[in-house]
BALO-202515 format. One line per field, with one value per residue: residue number from 1; residue in three letters; x, y, z of N, C-alpha, C, O in turn. Coordinates in Angstrom, 1 decimal. Example, Ala and Ser with C-alpha at 12.3 -4.5 7.8 and 13.67 -1.06 7.14 Angstrom:
n = (1  2) $
res = (ALA  SER) $
nxx = (13.2  12.8) $
nyy = (-5.7  -2.2) $
nzz = (7.8  7.1) $
caxx = (12.3  13.7) $
cayy = (-4.5  -1.1) $
cazz = (7.8  7.1) $
cxx = (13.2  12.9) $
cyy = (-3.3  0.0) $
czz = (7.8  7.9) $
oxx = (14.2  13.4) $
oyy = (-3.3  1.1) $
ozz = (8.5  8.0) $
end
This chain:
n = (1  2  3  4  5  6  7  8  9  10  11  12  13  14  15  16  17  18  19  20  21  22  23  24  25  26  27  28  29  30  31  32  33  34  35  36  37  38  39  40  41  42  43  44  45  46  47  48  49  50  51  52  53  54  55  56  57  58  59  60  61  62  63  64  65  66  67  68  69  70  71  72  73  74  75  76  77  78  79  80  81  82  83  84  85  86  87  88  89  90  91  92  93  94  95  96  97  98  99  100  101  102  103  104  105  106  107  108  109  110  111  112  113  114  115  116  117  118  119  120  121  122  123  124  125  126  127  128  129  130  131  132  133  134  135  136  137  138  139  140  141  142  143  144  145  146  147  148  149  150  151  152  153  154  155  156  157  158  159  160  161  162  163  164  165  166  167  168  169  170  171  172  173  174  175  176  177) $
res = (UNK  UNK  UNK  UNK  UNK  UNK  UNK  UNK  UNK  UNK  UNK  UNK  UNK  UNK  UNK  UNK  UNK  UNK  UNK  UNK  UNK  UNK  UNK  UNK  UNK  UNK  UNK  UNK  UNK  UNK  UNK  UNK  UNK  UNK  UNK  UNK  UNK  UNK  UNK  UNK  UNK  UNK  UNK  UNK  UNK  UNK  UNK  UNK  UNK  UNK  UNK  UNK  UNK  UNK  UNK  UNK  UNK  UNK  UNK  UNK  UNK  UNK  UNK  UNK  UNK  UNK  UNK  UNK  UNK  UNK  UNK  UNK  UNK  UNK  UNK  UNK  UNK  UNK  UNK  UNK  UNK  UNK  UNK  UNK  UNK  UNK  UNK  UNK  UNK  UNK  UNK  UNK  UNK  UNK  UNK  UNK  UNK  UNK  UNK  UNK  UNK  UNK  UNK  UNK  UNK  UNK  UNK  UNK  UNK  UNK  UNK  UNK  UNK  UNK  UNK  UNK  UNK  UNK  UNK  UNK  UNK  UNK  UNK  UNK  UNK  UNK  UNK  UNK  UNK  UNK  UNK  UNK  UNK  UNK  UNK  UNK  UNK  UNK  UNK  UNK  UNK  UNK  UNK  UNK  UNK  UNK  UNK  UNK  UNK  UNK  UNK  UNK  UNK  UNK  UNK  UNK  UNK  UNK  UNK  UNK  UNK  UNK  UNK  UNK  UNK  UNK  UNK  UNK  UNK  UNK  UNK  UNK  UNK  UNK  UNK  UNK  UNK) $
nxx = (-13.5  -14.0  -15.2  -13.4  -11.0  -10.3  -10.0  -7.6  -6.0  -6.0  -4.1  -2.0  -2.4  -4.8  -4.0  -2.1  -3.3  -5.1  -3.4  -1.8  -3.7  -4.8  -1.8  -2.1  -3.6  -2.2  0.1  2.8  3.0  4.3  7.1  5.9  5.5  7.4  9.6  10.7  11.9  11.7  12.3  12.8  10.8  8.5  5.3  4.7  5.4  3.8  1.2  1.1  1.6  -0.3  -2.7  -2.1  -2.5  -5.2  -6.5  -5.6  -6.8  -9.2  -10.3  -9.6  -12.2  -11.6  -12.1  -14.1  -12.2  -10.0  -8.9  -8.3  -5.5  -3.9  -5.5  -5.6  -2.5  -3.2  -4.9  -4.3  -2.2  -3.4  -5.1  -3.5  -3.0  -3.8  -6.7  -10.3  -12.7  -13.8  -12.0  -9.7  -10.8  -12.1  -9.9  -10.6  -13.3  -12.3  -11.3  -13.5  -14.4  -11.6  -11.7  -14.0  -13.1  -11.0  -12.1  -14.0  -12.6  -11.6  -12.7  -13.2  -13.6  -15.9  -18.5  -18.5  -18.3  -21.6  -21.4  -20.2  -21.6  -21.4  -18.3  -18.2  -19.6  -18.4  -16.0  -17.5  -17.9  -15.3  -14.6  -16.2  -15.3  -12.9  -13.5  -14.6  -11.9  -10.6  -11.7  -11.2  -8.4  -8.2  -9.6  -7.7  -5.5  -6.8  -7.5  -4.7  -4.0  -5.1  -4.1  -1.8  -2.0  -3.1  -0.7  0.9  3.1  3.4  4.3  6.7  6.3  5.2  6.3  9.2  12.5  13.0  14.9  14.9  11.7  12.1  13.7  12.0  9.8  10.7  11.7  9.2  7.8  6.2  8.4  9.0  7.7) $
nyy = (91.8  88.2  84.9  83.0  84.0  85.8  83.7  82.4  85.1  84.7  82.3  81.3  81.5  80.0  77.3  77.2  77.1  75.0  72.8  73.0  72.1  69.5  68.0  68.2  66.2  64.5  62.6  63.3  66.0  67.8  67.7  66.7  69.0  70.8  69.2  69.8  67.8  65.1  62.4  62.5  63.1  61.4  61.3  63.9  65.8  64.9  65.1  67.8  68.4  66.9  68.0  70.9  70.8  69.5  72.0  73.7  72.1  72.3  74.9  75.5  74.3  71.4  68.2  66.0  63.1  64.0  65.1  62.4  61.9  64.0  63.0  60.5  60.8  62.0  60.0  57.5  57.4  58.1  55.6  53.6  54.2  54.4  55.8  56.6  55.9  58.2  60.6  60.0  61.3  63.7  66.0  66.8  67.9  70.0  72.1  73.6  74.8  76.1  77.9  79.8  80.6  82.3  83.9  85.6  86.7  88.7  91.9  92.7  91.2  89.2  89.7  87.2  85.2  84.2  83.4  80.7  78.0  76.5  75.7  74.5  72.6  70.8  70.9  68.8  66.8  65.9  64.8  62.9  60.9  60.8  59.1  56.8  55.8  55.5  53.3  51.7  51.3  50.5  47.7  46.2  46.5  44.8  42.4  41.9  40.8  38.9  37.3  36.8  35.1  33.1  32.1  31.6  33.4  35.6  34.6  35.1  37.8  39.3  38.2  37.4  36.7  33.7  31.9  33.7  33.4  30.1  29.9  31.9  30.2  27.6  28.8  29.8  27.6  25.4  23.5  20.1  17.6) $
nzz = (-14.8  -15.5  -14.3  -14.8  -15.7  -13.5  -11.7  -12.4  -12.2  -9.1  -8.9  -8.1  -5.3  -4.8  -5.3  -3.3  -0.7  -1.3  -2.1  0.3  2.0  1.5  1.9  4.7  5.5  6.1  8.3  8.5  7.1  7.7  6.4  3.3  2.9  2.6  1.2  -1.6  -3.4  -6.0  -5.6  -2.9  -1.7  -2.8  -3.0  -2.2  -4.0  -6.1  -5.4  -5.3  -8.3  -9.3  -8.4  -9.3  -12.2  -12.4  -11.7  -13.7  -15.6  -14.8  -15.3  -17.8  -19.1  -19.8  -21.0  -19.3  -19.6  -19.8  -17.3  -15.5  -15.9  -14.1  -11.8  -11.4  -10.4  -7.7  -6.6  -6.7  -4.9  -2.6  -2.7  -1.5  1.3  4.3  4.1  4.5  2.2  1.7  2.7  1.4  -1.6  -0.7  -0.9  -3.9  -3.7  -1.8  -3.2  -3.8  -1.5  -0.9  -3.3  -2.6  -0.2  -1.3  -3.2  -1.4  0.4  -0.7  -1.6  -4.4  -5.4  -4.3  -5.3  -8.0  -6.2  -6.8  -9.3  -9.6  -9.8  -12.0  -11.8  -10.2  -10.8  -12.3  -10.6  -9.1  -11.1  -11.0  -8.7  -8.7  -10.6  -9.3  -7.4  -8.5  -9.4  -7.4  -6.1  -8.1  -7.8  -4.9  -5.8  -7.2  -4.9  -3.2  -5.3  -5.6  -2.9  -2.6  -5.0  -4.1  -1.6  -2.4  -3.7  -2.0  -1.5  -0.1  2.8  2.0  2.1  4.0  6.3  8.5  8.1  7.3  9.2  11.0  12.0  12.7  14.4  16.6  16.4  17.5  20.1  21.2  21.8  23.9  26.5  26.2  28.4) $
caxx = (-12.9  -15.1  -15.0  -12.3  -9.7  -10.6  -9.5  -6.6  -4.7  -5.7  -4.4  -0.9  -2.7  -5.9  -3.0  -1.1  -4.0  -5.3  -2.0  -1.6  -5.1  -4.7  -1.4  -2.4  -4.4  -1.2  1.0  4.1  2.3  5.2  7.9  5.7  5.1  8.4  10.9  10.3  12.5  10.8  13.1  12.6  8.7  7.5  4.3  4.3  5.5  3.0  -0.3  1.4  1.4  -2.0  -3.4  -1.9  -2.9  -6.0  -6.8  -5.5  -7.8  -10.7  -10.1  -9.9  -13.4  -11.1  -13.2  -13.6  -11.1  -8.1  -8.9  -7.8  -4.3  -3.8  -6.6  -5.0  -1.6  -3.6  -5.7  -3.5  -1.0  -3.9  -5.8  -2.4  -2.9  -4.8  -8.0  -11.4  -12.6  -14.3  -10.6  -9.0  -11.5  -12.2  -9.3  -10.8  -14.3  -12.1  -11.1  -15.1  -14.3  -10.7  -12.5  -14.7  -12.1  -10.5  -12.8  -14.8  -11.5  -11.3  -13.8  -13.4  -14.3  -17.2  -19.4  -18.1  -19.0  -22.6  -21.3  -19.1  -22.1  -20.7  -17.3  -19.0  -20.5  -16.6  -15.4  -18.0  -17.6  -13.6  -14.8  -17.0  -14.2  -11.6  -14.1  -14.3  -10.2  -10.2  -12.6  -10.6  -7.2  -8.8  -9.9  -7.0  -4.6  -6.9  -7.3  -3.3  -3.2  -5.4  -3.1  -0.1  -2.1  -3.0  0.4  1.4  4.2  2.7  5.1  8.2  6.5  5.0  6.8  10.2  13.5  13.1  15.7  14.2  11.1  12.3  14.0  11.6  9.2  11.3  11.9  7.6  7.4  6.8  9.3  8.4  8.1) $
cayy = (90.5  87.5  84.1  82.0  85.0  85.5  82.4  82.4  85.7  84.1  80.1  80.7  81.5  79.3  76.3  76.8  76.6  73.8  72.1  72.7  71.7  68.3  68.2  68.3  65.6  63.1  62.8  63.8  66.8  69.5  67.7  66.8  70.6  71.7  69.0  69.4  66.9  64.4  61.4  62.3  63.7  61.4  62.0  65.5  66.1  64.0  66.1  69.3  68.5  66.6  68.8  71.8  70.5  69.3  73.1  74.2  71.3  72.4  76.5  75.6  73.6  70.4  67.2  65.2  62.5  64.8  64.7  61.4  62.0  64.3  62.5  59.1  61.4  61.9  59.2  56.3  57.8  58.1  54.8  52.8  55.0  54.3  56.5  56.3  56.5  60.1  60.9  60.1  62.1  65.2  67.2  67.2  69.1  70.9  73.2  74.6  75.6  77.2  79.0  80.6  81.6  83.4  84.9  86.2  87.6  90.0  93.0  93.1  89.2  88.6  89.2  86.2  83.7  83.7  82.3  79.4  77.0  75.7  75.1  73.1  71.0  70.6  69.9  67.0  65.2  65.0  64.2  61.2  60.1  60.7  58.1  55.5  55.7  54.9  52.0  50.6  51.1  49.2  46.5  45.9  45.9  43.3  41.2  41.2  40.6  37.6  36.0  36.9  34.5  31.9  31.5  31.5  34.8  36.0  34.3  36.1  39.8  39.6  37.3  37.6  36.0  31.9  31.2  33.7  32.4  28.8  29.9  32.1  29.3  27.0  29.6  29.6  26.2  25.1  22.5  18.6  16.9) $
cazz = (-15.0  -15.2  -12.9  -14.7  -15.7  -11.8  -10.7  -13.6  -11.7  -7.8  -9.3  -6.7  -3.9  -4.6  -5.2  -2.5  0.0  -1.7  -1.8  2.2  3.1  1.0  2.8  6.1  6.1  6.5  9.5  8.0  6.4  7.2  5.4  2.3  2.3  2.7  0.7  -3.6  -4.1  -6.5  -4.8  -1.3  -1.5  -4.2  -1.9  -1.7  -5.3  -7.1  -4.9  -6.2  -9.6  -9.9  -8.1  -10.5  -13.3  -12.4  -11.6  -14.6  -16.4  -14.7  -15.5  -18.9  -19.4  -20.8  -21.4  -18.4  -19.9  -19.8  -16.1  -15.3  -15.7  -12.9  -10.8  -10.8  -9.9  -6.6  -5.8  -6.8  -3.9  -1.6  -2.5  -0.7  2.4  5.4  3.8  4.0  0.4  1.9  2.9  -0.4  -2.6  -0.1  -1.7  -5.1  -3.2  -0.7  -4.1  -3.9  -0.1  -1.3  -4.0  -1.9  0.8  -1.4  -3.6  -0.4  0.8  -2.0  -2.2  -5.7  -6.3  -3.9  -6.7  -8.5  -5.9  -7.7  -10.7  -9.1  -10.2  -13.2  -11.8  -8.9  -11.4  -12.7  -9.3  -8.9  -11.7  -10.9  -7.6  -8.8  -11.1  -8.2  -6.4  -9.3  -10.0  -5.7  -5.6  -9.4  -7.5  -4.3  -5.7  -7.9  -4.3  -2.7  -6.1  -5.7  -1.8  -2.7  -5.4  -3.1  -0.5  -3.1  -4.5  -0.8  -1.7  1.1  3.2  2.0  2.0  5.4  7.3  8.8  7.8  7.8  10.1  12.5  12.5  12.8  16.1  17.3  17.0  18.6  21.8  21.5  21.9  25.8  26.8  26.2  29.2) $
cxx = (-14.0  -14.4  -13.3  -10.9  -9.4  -9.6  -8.0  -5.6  -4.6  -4.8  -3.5  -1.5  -4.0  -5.1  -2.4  -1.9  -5.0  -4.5  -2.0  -2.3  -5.0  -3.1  -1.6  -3.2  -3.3  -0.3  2.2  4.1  3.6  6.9  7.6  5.6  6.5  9.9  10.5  11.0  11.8  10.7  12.3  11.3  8.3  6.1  3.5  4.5  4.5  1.5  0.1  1.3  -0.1  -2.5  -3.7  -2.5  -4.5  -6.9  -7.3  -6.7  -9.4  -11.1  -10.3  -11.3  -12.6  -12.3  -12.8  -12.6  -9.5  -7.7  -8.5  -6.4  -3.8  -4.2  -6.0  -3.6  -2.3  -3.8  -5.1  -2.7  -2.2  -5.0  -5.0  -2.6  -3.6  -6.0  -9.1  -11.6  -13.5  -13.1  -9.8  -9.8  -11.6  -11.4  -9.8  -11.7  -13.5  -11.4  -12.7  -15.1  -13.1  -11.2  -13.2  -14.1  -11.7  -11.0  -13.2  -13.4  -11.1  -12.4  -14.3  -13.8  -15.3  -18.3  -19.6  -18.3  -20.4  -22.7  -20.5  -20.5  -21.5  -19.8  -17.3  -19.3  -19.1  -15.9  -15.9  -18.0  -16.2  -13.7  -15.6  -15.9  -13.1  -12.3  -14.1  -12.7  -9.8  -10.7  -11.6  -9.2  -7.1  -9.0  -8.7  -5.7  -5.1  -6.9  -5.5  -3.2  -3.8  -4.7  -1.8  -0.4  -2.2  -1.5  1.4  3.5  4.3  3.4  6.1  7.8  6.2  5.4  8.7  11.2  13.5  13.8  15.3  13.0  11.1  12.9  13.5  9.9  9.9  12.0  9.9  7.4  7.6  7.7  8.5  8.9  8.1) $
cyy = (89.4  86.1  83.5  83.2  85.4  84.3  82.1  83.4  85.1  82.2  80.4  80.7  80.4  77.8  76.0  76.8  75.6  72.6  71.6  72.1  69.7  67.8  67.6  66.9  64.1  63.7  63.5  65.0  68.0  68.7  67.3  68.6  71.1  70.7  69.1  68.5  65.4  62.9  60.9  62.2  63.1  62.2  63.6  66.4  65.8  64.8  67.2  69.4  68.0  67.7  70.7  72.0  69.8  70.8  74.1  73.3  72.4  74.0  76.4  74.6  72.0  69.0  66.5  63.7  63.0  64.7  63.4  61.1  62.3  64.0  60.9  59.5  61.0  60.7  57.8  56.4  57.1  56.4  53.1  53.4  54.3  55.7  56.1  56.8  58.0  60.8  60.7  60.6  63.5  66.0  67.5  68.2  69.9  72.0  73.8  75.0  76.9  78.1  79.7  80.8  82.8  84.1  85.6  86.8  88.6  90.8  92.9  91.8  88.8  88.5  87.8  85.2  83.5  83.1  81.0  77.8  76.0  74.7  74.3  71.8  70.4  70.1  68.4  65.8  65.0  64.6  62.8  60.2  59.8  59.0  56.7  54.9  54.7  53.7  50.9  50.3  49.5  47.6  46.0  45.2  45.0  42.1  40.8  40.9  39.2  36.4  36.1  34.9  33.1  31.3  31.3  32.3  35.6  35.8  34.7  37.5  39.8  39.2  37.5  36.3  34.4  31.9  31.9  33.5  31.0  28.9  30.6  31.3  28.1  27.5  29.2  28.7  26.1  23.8  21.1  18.2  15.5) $
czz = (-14.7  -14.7  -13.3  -14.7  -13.9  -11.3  -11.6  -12.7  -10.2  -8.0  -7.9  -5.2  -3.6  -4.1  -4.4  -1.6  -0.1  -1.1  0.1  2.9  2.7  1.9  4.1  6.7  6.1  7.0  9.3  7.1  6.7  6.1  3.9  2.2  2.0  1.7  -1.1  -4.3  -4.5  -5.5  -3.9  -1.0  -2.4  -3.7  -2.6  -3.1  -6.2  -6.7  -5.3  -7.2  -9.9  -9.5  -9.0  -11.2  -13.2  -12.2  -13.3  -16.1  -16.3  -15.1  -17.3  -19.9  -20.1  -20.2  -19.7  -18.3  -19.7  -18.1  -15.4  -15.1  -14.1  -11.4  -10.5  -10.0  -8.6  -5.7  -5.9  -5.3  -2.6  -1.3  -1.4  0.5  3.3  5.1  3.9  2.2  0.7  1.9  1.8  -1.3  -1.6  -0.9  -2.4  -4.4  -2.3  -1.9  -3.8  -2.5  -0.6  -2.2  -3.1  -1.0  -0.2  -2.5  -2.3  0.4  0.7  -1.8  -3.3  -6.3  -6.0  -4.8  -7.4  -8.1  -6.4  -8.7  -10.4  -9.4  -11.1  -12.9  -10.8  -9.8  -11.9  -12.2  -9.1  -9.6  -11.5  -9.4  -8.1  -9.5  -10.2  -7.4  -7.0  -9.3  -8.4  -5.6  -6.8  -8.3  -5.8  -4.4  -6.4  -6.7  -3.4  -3.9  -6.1  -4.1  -2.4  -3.3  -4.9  -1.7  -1.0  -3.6  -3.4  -0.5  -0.7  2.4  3.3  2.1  3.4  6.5  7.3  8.0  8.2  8.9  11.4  12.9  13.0  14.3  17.1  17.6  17.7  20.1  22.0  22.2  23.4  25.4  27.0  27.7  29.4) $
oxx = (-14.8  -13.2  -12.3  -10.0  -8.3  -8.6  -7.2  -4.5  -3.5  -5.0  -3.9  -1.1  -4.2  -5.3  -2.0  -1.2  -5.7  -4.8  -2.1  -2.1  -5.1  -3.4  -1.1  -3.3  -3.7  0.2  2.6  5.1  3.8  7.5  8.5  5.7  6.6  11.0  9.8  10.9  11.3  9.8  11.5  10.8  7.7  5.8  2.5  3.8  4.3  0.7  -0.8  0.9  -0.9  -2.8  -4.8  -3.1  -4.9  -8.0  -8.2  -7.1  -10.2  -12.3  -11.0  -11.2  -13.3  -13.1  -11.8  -12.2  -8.3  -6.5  -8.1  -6.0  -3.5  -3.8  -6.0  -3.4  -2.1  -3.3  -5.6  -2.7  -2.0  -5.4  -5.6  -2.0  -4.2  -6.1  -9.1  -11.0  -13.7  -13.1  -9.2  -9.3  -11.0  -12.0  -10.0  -11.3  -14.2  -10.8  -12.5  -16.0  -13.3  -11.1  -12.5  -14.8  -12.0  -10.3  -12.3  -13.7  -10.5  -13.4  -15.6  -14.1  -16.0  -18.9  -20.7  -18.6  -20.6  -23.7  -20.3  -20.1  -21.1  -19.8  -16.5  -19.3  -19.0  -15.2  -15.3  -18.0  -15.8  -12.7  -15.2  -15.6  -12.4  -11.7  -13.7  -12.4  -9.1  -10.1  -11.3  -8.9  -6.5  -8.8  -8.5  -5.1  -4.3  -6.3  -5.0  -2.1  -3.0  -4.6  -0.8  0.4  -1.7  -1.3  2.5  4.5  5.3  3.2  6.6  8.7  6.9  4.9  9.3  10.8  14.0  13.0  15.3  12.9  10.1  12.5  14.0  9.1  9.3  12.5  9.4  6.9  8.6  7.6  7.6  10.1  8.6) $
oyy = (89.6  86.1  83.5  83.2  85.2  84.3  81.4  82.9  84.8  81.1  80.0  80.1  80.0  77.2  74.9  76.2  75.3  71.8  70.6  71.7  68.8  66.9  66.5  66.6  62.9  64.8  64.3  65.1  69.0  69.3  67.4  69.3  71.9  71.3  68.2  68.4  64.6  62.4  59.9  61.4  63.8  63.3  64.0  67.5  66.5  65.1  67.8  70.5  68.6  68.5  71.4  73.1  69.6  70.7  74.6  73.8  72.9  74.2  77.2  74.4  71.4  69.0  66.5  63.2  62.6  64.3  63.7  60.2  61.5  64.4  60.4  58.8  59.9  60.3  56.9  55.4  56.1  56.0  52.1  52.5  53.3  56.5  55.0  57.5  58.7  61.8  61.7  60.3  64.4  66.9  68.8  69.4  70.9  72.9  75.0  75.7  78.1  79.3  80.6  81.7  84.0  85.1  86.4  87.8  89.4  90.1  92.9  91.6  88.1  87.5  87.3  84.2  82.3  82.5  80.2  76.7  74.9  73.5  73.4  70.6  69.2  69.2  67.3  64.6  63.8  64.1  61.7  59.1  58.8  58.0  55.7  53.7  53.7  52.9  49.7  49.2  48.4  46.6  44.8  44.2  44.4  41.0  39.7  40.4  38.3  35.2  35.4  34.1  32.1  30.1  30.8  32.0  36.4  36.7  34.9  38.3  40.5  39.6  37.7  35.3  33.9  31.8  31.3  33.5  30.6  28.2  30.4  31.6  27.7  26.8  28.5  28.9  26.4  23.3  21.0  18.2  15.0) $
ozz = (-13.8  -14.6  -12.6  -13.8  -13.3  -10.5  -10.9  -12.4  -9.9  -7.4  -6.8  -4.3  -2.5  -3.1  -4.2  -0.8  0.9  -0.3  0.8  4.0  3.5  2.7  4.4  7.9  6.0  6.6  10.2  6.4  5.9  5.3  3.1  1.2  1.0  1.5  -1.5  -5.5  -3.7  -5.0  -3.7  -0.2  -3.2  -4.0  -3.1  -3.3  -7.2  -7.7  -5.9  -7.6  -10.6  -10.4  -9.2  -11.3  -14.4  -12.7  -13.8  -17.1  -17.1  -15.2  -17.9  -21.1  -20.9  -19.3  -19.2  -17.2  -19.6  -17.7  -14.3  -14.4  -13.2  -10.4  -9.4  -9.0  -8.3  -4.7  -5.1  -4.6  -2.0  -0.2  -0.9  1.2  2.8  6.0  3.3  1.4  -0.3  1.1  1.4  -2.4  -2.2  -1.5  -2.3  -4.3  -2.1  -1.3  -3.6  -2.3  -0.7  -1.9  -2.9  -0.4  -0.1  -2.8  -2.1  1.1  1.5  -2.0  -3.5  -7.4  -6.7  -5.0  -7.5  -8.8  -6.5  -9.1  -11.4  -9.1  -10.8  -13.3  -10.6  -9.6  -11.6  -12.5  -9.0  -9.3  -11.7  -9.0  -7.8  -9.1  -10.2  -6.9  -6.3  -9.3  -8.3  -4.8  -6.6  -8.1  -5.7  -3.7  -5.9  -6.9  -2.7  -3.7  -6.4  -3.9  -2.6  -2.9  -5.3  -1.3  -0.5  -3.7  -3.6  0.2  -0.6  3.2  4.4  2.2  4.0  7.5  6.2  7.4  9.3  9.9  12.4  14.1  13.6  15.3  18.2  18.5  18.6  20.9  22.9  23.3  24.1  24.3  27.8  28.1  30.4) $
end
């Protein structure tokens, strides 16, 4: 059997330790694992399927444009987050550690990690695009905090209910003497 039919019978197991490790790396990491409901987990639904399908992209050599679908799936989610931009791209490279768990797991696969070049080179460019899609999504949610602050909208999203600020600046206020 050669690398990709390889990686074609391991996908559930490669996927679902993928999945868990990307996962894991947010606080509430056991109920995105555990709810599939689209609703409840957009979250946790939306990293299972990019992530899928970004698998399934990269197993079948597709152009690196096809990639972008499932890669904005991800990193749109993660670019709202409290991430470093190392922290919102790592999943895409933490597939070239899961490959190599579980080939090297196998007897009958260790061979195969000598060819995993190629699909390295495969990982990195959807790692570099994962990186561009994070920095486009960035800049796009400060160009909007900025005309939030210009158009002074800013006011109604982050600031409490008029009336209770009006009286919990008038509790503020020391007493006129």
């Amino acid at each position: 059997m050669n690398l990709i039919e390889t990686l074609k019978s391991k996908r559930k197991q490669i996927l679902s330790t993928w999945v868990d490790r990307t996962l894991d790396s947010y606080v509430s990491s056991g109920f995105f694992k555990r709810s599939r409901d689209k609703f409840a987990n957009p979250v946790g639904v939306n990293i299972r399927e990019g992530l899928s399908s970004l698998f399934d992209l990269l197993l079948s050599k597709a152009p690196r444009e096809e990639y972008l679908a499932p890669l904005d799936q991800v990193i749109r989610i993660r670019a709202v987050q409290e991430f470093t931009p190392a922290q919102a791209v790592a999943p895409i490279l933490e597939l070239k550690w899961v490959v190599r768990q579980v080939l090297s797991a196998d007897k009958n696969t260790r061979h195969l990690l000598s060819e995993l070049d190629s699909f390295d080179c495969d990982i990195d460019r959807a790692a570099l695009a994962a990186f561009d899609m994070y920095t486009a999504c960035r800049e796009q949610l400060y160009e909007n905090r900025i005309r939030e602050l210009k158009s002074g909208s800013y006011i109604l999203t982050d600031s409490g209910c008029p009336s209770s600020l009006a009286r919990r600046g008038i509790q503020d206020k020391p007493p006129v003497h």
